[in-house]
VOLOGU-472126 format. One line per field, with one value per residue: residue number from 1; chain; x, y, z of N, C-alpha, C, O in turn. Coordinates in steps of 0.2 Angstrom, whole numbers. Layout:
num <- (NUM/...)
cadena <- (A/...)
nc1 <- (X/...)
nc2 <- (Y/...)
nc3 <- (Z/...)
cac1 <- (X/...)
cac2 <- (Y/...)
cac3 <- (Z/...)
cc1 <- (X/...)
cc2 <- (Y/...)
cc3 <- (Z/...)
oc1 <- (X/...)
oc2 <- (Y/...)
oc3 <- (Z/...)
This chain:
num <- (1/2/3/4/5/6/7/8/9/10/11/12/13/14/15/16/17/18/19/20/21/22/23/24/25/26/27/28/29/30/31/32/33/34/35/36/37/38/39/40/41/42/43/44/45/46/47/48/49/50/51/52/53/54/55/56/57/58/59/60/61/62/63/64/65/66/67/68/69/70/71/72/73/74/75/76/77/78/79/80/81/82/83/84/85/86/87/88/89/90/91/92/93/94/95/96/97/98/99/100/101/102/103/104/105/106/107/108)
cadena <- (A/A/A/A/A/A/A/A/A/A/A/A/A/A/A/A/A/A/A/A/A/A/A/A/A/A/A/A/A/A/A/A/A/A/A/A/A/A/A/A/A/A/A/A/A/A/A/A/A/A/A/A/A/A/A/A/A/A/A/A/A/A/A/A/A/A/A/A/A/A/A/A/A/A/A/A/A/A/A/A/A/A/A/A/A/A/A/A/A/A/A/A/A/A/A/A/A/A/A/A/A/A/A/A/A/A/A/A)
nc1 <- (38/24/19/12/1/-2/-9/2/13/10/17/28/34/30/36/50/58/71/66/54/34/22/7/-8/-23/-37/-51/-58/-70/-73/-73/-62/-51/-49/-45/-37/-27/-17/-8/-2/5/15/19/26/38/44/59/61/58/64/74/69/56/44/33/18/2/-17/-31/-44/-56/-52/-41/-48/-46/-33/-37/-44/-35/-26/-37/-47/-56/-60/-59/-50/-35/-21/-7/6/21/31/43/32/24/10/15/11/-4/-15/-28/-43/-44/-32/-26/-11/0/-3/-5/9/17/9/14/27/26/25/36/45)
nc2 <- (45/45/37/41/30/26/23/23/23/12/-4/-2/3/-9/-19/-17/-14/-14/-15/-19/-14/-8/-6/5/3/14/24/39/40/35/30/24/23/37/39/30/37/47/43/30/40/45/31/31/38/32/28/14/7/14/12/-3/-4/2/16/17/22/19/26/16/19/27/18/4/-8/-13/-14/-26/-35/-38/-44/-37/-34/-26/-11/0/-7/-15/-19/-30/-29/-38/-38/-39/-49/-53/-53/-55/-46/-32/-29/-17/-4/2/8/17/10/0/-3/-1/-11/-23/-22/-21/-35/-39/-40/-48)
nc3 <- (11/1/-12/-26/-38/-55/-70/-80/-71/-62/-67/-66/-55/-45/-52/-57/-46/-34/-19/-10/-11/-3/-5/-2/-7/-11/-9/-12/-6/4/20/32/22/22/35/38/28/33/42/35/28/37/42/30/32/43/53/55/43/32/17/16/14/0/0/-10/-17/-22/-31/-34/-37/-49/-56/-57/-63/-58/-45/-46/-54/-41/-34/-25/-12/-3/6/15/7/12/0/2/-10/-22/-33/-44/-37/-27/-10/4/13/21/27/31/43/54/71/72/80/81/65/61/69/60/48/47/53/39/32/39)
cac1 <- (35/21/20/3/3/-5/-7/9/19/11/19/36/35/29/39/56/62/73/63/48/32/17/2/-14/-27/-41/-54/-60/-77/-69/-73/-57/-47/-47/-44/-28/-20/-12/-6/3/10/17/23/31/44/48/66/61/55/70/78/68/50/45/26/13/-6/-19/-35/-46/-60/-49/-38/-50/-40/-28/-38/-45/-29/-24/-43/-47/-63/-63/-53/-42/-31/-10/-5/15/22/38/43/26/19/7/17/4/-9/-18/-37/-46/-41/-30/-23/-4/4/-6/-3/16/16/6/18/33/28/25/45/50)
cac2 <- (48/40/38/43/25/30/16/22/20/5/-10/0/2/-14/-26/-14/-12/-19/-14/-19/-11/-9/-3/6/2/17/27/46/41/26/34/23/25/44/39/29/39/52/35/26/44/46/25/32/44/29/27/7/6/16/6/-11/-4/8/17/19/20/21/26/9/21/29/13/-1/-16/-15/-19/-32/-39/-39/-46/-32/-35/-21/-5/-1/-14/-14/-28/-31/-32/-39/-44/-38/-51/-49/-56/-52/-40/-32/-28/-12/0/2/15/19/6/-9/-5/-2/-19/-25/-20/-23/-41/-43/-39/-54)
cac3 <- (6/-2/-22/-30/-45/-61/-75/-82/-64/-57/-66/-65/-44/-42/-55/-58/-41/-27/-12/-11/-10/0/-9/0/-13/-8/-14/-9/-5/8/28/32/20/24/43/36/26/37/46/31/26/44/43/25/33/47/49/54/34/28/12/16/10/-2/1/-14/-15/-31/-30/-35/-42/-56/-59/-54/-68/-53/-40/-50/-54/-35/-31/-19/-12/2/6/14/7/9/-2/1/-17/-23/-41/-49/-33/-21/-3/9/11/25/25/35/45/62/74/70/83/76/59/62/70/57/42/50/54/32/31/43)
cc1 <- (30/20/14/3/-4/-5/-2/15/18/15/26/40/34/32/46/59/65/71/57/44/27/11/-4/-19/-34/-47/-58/-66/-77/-69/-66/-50/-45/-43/-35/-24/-15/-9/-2/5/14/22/28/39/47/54/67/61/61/74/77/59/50/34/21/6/-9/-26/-39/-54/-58/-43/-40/-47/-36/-29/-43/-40/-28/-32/-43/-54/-65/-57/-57/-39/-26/-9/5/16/29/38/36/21/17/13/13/1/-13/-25/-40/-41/-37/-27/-15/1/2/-2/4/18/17/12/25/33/29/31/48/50)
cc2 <- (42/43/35/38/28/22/18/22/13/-2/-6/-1/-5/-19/-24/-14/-17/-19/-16/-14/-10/-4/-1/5/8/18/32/44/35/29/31/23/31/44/37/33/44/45/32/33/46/38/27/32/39/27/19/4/8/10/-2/-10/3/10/19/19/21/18/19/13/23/23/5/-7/-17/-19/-25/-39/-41/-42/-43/-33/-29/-20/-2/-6/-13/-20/-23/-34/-35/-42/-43/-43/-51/-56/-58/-46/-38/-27/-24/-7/-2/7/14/11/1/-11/-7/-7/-23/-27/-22/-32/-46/-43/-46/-59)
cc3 <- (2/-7/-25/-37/-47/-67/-77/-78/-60/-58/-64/-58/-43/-44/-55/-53/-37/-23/-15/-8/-8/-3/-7/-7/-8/-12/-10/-5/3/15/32/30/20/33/41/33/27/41/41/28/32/43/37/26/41/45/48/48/31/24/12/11/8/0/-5/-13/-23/-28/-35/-40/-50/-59/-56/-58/-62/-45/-40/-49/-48/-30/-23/-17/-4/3/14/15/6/7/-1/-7/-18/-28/-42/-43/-28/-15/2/9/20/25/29/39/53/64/71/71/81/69/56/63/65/49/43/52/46/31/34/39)
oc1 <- (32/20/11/4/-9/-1/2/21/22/16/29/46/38/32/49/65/62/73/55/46/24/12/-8/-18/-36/-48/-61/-67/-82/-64/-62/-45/-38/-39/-30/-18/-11/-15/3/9/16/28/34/43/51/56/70/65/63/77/80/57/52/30/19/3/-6/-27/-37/-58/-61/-40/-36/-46/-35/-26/-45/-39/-29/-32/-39/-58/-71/-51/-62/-39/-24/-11/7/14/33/35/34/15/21/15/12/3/-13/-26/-42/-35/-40/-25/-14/4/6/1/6/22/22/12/27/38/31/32/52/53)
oc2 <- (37/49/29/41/30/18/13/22/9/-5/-10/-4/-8/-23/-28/-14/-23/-23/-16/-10/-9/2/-4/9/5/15/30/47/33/31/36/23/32/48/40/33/46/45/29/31/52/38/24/29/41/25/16/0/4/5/-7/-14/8/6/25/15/23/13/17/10/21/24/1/-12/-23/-23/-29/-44/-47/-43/-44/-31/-29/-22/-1/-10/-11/-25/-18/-39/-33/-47/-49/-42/-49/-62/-63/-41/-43/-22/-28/-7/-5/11/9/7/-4/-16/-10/-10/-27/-33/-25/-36/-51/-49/-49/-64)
oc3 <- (1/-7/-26/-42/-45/-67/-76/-81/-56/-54/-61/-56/-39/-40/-54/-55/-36/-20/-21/-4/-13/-1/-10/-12/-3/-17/-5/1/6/16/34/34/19/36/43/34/23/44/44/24/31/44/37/22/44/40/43/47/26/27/10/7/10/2/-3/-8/-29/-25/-41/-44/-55/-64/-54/-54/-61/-41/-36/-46/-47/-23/-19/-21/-2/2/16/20/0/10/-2/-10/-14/-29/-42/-43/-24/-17/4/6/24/22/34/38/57/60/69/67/80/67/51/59/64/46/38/52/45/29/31/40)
């Protein structure tokens, strides 16, 4: 499941929790971003993820302070978060099995 952050859920998911959590920063208008995100709500509901990573997104139009804060300078961008900070980040788009890879290798 992925969890739709709002300025009154972002710093809570991102600084309050034990799991960390992987952030798509998007925005409707993004030809990409729409590619990816049946792709990161499908890697959501992976059992590999279950209980090490949690999955949020936040639209960068309607809460751009955030991707400020997180110097986001192109979308689609997964920041890995942990403790309120960024871990690593991954920048555009890919097919499932890449991005799976991809995700799976911020955890190691």
């Amino acid at each position: 499941m992925v969890t739709e952050l709002t300025a009154q859920t972002f710093k809570k998911e991102t600084t309050d929790a034990k799991v960390p959590i992987i952030v798509d920063f998007y925005a409707n208008w993004c030809g990409p971003c729409m590619m990816l995100k049946p792709i990161f709500e499908e890697l959501s509901k992976d059992k590999d993820f279950e209980g090490k990573l949690r999955f949020g997104k936040i639209n960068t139009e309607d809460y751009p302070e955030y991707a400020e804060e997180f110097n986001v300078q192109g979308i689609p961008c997964l920041i890995l978060i942990k403790g309120g900070k960024e871990v690593n980040r991954i920048v555009g788009f890919a097919p499932k099995p890449v991005m799976k890879a991809k995700i799976s290798s911020l955890l190691k």
